[in-house]
Backbone as ProteinMPNN parsed JSONL, in Angstrom:
{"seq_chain_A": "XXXXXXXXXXXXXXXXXXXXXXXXXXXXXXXXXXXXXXXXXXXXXXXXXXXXXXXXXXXXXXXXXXXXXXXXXXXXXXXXXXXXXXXXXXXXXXXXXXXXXXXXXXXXXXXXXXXXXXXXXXXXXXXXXXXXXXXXXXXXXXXXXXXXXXXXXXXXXXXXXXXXXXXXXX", "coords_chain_A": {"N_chain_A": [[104.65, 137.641, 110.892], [102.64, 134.513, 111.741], [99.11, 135.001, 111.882], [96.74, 133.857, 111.539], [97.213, 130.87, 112.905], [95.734, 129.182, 114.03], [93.541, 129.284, 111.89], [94.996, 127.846, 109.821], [95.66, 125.119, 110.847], [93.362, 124.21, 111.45], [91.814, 123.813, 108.838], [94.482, 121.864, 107.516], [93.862, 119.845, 109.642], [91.016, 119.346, 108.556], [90.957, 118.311, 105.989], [92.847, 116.166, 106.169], [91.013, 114.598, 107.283], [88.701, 114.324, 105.485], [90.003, 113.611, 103.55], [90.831, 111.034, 104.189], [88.496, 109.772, 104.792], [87.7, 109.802, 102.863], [89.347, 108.223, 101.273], [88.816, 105.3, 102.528], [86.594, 104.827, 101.809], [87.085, 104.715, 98.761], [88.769, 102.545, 98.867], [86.718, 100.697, 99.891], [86.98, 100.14, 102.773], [84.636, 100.246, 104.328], [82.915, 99.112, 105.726], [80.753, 99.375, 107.852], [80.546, 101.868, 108.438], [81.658, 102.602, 110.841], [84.589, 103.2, 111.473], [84.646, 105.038, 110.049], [83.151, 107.253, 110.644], [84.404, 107.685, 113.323], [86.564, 109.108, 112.854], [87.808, 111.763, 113.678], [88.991, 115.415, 114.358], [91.114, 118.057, 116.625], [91.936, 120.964, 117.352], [94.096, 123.118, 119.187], [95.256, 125.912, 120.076], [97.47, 127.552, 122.112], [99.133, 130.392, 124.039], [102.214, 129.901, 123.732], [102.318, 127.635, 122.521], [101.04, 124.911, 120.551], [98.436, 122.462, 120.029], [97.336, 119.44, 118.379], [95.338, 117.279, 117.246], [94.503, 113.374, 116.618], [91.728, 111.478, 116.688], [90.335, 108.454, 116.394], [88.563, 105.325, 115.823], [89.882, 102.271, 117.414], [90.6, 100.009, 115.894], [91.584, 101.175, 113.733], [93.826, 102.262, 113.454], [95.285, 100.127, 113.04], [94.448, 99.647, 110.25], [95.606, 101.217, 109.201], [98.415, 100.912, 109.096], [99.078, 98.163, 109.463], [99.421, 95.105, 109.577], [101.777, 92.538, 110.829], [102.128, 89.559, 109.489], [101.873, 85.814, 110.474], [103.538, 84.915, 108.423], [103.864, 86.52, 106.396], [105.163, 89.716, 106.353], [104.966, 93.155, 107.113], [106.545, 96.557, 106.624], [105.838, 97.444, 109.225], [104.624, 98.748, 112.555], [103.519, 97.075, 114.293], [102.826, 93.593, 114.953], [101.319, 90.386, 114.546], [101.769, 88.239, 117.319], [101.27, 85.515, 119.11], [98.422, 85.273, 119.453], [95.497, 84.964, 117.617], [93.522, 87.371, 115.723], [90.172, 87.767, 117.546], [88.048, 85.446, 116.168], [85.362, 85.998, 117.167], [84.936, 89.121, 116.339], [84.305, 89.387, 113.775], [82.161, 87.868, 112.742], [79.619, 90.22, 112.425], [80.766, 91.427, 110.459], [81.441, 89.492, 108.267], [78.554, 88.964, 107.987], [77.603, 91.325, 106.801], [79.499, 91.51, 104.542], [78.048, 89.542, 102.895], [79.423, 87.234, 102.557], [79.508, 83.675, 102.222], [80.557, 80.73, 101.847], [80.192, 77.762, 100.167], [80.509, 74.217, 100.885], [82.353, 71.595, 99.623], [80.295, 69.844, 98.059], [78.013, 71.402, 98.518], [76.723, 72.294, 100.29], [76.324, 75.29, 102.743], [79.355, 76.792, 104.417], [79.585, 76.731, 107.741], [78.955, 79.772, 110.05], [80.634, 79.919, 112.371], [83.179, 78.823, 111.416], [83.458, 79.608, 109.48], [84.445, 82.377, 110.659], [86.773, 81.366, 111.947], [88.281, 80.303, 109.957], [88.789, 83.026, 108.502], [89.954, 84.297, 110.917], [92.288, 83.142, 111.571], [93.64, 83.432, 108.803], [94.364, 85.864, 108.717], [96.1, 86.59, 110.917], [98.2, 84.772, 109.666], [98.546, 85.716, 107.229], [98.525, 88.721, 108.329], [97.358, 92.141, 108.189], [97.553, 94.261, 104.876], [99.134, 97.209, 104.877], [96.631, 100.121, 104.816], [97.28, 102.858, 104.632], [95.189, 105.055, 104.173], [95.213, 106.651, 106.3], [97.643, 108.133, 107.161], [98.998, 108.849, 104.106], [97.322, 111.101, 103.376], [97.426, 112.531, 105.397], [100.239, 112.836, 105.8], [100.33, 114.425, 102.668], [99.253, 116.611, 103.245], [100.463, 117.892, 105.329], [102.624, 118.936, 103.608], [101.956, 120.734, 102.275], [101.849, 122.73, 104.244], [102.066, 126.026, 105.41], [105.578, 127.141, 104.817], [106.453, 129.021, 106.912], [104.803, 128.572, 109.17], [105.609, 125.845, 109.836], [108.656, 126.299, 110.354], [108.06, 128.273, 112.652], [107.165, 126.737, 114.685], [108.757, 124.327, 114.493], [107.739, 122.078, 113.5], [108.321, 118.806, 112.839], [107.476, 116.128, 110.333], [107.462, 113.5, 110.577], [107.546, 113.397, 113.42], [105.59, 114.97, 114.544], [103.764, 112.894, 113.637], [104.289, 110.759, 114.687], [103.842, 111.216, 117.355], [101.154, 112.077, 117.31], [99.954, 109.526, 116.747], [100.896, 108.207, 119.276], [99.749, 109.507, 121.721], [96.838, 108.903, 120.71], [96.554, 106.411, 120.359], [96.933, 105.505, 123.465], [94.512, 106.021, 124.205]], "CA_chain_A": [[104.304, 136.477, 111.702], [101.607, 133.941, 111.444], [98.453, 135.407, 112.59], [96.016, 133.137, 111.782], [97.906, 129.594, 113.052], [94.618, 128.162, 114.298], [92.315, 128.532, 110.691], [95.699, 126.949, 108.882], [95.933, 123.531, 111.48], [91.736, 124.029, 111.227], [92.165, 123.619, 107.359], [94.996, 120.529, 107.502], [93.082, 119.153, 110.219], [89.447, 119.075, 107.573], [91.59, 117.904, 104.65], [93.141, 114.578, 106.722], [90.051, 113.838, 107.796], [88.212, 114.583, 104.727], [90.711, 112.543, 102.673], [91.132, 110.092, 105.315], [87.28, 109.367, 104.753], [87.505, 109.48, 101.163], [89.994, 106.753, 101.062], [87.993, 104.522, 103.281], [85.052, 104.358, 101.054], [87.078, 104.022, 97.948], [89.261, 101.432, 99.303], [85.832, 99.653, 100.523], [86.829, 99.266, 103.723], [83.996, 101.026, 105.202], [81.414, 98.318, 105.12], [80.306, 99.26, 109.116], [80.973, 103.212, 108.606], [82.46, 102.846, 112.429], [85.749, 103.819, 111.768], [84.078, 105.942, 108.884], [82.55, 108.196, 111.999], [84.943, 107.926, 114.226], [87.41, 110.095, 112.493], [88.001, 113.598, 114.403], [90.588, 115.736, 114.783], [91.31, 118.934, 116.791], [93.51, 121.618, 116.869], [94.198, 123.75, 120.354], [96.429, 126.935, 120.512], [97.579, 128.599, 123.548], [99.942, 131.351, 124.066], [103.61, 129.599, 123.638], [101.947, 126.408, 122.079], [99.919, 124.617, 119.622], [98.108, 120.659, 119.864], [96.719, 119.182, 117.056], [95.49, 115.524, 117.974], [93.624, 112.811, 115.915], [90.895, 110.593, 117.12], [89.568, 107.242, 115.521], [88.892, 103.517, 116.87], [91.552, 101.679, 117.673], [91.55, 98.85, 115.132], [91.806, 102.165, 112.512], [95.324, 102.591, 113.333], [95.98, 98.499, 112.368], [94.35, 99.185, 108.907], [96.039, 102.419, 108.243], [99.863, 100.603, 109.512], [98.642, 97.677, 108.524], [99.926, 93.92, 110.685], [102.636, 91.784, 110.071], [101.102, 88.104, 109.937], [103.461, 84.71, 110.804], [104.084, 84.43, 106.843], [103.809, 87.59, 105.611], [105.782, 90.521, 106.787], [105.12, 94.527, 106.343], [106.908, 97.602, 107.629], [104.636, 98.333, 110.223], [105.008, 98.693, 114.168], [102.377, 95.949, 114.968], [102.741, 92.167, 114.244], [100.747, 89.05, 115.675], [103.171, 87.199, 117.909], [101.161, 84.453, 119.409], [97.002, 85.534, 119.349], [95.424, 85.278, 116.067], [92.346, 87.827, 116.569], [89.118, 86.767, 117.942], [87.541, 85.03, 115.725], [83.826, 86.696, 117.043], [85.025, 90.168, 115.947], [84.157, 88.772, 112.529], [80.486, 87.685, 112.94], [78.91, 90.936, 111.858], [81.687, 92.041, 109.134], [80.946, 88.52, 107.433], [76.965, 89.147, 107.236], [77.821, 92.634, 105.937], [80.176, 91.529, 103.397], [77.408, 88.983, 102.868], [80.033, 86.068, 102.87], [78.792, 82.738, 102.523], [80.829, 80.136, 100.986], [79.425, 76.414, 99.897], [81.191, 73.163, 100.857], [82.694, 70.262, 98.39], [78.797, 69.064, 98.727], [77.176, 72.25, 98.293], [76.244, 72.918, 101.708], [77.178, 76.207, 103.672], [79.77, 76.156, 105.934], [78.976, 77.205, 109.505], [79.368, 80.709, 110.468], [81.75, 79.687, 113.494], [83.919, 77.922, 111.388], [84.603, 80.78, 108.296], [85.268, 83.117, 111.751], [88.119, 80.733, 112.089], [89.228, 80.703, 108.872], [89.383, 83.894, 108.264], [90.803, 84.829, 111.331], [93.747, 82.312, 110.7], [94.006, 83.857, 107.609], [94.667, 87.333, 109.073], [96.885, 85.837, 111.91], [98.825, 83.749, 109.387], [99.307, 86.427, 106.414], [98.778, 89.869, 108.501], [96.492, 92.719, 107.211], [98.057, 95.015, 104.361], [98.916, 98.106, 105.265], [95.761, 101.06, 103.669], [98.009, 104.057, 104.475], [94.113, 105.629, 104.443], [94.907, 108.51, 107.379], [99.049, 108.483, 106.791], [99.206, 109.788, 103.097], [96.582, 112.408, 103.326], [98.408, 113.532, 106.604], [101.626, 113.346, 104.706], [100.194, 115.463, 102.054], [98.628, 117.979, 103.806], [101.451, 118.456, 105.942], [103.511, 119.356, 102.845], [101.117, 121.87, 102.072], [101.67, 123.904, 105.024], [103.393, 127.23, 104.888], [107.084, 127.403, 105.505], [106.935, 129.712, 107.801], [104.46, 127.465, 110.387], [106.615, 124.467, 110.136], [109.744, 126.742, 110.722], [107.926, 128.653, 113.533], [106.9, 125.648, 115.6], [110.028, 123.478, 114.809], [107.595, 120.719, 113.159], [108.542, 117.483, 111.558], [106.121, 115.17, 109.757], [107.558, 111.818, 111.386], [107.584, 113.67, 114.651], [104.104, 114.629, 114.744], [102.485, 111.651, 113.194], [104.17, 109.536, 116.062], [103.337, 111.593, 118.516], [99.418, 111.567, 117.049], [99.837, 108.12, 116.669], [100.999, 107.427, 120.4], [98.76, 109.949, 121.983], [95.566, 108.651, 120.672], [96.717, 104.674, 120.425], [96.179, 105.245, 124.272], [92.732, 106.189, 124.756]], "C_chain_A": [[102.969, 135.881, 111.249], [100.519, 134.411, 112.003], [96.874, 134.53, 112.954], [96.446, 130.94, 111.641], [96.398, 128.454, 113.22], [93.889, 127.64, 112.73], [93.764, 127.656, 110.073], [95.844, 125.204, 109.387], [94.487, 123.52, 111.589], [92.223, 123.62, 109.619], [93.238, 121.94, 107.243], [94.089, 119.85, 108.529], [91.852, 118.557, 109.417], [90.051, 118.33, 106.803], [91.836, 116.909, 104.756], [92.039, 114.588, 106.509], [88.732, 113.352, 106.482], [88.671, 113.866, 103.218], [90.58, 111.075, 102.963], [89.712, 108.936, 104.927], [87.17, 108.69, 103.197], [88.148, 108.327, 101.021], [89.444, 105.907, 101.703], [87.245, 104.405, 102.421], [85.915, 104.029, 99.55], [88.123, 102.82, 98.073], [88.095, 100.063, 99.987], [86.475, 98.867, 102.116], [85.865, 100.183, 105.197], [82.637, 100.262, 105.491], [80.295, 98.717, 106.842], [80.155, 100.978, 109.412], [81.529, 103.382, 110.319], [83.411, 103.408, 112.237], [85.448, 104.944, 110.638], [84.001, 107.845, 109.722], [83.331, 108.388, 112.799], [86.272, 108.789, 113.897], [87.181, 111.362, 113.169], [89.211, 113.651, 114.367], [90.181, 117.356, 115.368], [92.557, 119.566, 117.129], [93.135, 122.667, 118.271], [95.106, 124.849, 120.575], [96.301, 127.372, 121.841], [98.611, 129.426, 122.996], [101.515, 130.993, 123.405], [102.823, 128.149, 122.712], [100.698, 125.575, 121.332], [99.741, 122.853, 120.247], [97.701, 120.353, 118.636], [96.66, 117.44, 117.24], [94.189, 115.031, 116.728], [92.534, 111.923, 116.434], [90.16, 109.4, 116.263], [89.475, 105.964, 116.06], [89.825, 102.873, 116.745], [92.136, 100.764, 116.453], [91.723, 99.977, 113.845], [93.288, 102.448, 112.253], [96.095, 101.075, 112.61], [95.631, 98.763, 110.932], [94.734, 100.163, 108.443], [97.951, 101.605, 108.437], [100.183, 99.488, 109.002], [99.444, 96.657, 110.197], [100.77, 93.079, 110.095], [102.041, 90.961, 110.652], [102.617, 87.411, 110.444], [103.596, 84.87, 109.358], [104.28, 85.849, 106.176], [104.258, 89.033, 106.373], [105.397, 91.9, 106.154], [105.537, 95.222, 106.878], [106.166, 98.193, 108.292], [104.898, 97.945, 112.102], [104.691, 97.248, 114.743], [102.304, 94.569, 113.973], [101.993, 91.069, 115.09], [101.677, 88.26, 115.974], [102.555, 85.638, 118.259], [99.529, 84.314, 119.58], [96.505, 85.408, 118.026], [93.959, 86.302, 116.783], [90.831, 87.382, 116.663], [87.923, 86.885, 116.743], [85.274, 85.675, 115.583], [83.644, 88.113, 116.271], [84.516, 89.747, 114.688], [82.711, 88.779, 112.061], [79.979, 88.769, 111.807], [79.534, 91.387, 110.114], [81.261, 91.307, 108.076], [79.942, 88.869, 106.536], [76.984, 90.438, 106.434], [78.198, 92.659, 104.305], [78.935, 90.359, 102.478], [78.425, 87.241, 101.769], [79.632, 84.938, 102.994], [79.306, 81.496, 101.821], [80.085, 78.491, 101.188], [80.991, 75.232, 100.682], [81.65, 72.449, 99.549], [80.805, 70.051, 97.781], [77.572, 70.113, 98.219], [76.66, 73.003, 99.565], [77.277, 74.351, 102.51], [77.769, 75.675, 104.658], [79.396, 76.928, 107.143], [79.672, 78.531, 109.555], [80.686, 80.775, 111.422], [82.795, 79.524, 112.18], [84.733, 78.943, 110.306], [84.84, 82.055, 109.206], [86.55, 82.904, 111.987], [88.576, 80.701, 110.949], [89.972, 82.004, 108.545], [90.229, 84.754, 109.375], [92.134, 84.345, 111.791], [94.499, 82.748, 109.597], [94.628, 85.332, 107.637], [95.584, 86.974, 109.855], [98.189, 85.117, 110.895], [99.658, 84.949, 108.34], [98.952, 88.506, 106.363], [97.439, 90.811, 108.043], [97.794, 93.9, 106.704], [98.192, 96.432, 105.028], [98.115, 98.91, 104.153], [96.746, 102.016, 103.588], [96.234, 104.979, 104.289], [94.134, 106.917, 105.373], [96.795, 109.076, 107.022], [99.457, 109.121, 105.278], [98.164, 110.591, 103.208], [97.362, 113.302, 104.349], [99.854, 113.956, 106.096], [101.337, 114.625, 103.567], [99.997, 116.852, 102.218], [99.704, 118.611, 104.66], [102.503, 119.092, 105.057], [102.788, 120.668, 102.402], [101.009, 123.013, 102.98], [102.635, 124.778, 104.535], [104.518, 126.902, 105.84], [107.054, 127.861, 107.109], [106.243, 128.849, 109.051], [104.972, 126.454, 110.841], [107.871, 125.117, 111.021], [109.773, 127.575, 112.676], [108.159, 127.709, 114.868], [107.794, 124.607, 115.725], [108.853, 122.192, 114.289], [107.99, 119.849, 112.119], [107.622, 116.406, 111.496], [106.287, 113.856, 110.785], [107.078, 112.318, 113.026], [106.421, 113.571, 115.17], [103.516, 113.897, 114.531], [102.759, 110.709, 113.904], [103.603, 109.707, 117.125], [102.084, 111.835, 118.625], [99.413, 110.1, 117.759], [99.662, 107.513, 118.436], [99.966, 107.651, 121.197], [97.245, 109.221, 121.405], [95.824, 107.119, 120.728], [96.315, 104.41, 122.47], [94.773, 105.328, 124.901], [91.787, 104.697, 124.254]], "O_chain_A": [[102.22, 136.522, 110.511], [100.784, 134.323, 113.202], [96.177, 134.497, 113.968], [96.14, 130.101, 110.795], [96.159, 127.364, 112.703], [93.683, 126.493, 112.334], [93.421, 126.501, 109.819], [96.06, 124.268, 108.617], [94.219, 122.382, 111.973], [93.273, 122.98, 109.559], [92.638, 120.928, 106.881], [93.381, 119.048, 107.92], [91.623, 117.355, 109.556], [89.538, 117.217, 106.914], [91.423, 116.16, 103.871], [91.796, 114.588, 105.303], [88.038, 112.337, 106.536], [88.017, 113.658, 102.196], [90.3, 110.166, 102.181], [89.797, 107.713, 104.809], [86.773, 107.649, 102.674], [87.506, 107.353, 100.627], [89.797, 105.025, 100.92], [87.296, 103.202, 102.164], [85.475, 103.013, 99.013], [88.166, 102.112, 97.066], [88.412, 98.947, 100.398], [86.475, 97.693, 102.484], [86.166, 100.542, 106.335], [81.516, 100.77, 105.473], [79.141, 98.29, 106.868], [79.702, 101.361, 110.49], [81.729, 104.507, 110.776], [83.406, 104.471, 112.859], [86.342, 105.781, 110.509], [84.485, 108.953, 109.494], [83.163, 109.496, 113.307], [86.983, 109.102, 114.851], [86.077, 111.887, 113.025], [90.142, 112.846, 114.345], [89.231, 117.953, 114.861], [93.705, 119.128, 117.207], [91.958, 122.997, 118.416], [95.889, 124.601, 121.492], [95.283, 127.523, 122.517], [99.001, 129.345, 121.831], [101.983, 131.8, 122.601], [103.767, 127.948, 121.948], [99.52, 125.722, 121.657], [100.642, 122.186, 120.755], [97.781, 121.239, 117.785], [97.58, 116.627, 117.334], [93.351, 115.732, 116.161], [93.41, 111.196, 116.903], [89.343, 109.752, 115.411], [90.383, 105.551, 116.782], [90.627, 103.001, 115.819], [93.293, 100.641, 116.05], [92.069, 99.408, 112.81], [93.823, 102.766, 111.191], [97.104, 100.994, 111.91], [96.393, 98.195, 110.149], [94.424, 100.371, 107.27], [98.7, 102.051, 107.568], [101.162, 99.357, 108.266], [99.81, 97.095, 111.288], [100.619, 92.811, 108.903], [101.505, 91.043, 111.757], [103.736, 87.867, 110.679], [104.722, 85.309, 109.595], [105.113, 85.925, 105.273], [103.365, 89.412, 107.131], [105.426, 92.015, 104.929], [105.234, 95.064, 108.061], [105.789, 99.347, 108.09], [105.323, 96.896, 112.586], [105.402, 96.516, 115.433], [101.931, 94.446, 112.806], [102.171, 90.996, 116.306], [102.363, 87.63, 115.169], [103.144, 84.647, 117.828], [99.196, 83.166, 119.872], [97.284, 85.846, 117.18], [93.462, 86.127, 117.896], [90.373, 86.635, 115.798], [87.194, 87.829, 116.44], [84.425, 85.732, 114.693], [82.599, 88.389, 115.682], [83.458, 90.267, 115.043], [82.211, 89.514, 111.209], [79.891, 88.479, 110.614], [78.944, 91.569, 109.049], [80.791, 91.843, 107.072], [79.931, 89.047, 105.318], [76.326, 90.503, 105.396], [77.731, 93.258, 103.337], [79.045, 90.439, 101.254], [78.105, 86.575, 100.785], [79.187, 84.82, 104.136], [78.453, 81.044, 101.056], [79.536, 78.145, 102.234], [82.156, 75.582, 100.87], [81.224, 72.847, 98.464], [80.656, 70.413, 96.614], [76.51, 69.782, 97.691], [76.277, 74.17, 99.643], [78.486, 74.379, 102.74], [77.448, 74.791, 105.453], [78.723, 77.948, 106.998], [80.844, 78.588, 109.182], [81.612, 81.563, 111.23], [83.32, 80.628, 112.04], [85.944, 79.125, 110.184], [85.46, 82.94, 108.617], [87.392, 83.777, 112.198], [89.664, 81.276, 110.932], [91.178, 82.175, 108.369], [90.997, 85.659, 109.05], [92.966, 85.078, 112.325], [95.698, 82.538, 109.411], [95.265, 85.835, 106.712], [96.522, 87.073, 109.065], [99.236, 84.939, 111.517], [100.864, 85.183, 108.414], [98.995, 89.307, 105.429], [96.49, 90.205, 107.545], [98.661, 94.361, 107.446], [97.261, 96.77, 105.759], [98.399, 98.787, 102.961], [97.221, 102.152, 102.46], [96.636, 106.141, 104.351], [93.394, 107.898, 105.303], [97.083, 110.229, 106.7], [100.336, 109.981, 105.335], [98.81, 111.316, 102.451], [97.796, 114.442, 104.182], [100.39, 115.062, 106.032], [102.018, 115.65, 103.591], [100.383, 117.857, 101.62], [99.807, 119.838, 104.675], [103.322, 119.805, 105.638], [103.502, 121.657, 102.235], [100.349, 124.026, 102.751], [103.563, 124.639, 103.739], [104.533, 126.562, 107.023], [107.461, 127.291, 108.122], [107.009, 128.427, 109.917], [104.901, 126.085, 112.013], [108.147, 124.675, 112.136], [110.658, 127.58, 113.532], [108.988, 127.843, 115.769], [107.825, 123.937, 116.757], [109.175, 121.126, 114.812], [108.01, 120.036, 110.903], [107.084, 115.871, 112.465], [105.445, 113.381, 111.547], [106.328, 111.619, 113.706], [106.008, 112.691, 115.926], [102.445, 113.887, 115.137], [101.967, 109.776, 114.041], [103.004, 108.882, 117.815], [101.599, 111.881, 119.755], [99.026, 109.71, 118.86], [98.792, 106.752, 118.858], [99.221, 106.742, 121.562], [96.512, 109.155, 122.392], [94.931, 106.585, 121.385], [95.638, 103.457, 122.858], [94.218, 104.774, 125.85], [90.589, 104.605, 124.521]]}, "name": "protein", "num_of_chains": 1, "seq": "XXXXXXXXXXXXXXXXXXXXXXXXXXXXXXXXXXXXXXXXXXXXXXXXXXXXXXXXXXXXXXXXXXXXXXXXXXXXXXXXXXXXXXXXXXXXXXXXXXXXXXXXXXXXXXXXXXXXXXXXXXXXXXXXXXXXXXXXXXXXXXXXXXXXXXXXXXXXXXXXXXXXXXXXXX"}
């Protein structure tokens, strides 16, 4: 029998998260390290039963699933139906990315106004899906031993929805 179940879902648990991270920074989409930090995960045995839950900010799950826009379609749960998103969320990301485009003229355009663009532009053609926390979790889950999967009855889709749903409410 398995004796040490906890260090092996301690171990996949480090490895997501630890991947999870890694892809974030070389995918550059860590310009705020927020969702950088907000990665956790723990793992809970009891007697008859194991947890194993993920934690991260919310819009982390849109850039790991990714959004279907109006024009642009991806296999992912979550699509914009009739909101494009708010335009203020933007503000800081901009000055970060240090964003600043010229007019015809030469003149900058107004902060407000490339808020609205670009969040038209997200609204119109979606954000890609990163896959950033879903293939490391995929991997690592292949990496477990037989016998833990077989013990516990787990399946990859199973658990990564039931992550997914579980933490999409908090």
């Amino acid at each position: 029998m398995l004796n040490n179940v906890q260090a092996f879902l301690d171990d996949f648990k480090d490895y997501v998260i630890q991947q999870a991270k890694s892809n974030l920074t070389r995918m550059k989409k860590n310009s705020s390290k927020t969702l950088y930090n907000s990665l956790k995960g723990y793992v809970k045995e009891s007697k008859n039963s194991i947890q194993i839950s993920f934690e991260m900010e919310d819009y982390g799950f849109f850039q790991d699933k990714g959004v279907s826009g109006k024009k642009q379609k991806y296999n992912t749960p979550f699509s914009y139906k009739s909101k494009m998103p708010p335009p203020s969320k933007l503000d800081k990301w901009i000055v970060r990315k240090g964003i600043a485009p010229r007019k015809a003229g030469g003149q900058f355009i107004s902060r407000k106004s490339l808020q609205f663009l670009i969040a038209r532009s997200i609204y119109m053609n979606g954000i890609k899906p990163s896959l950033f926390f879903t293939k490391p979790f995929e991997a690592a889950f292949k990496k477990l031993p037989d016998e833990l999967i077989e013990k516990y009855g787990l399946d990859v889709e199973e658990l990564f929805e039931e992550i997914t749903k579980e933490n999409f409410k908090k």
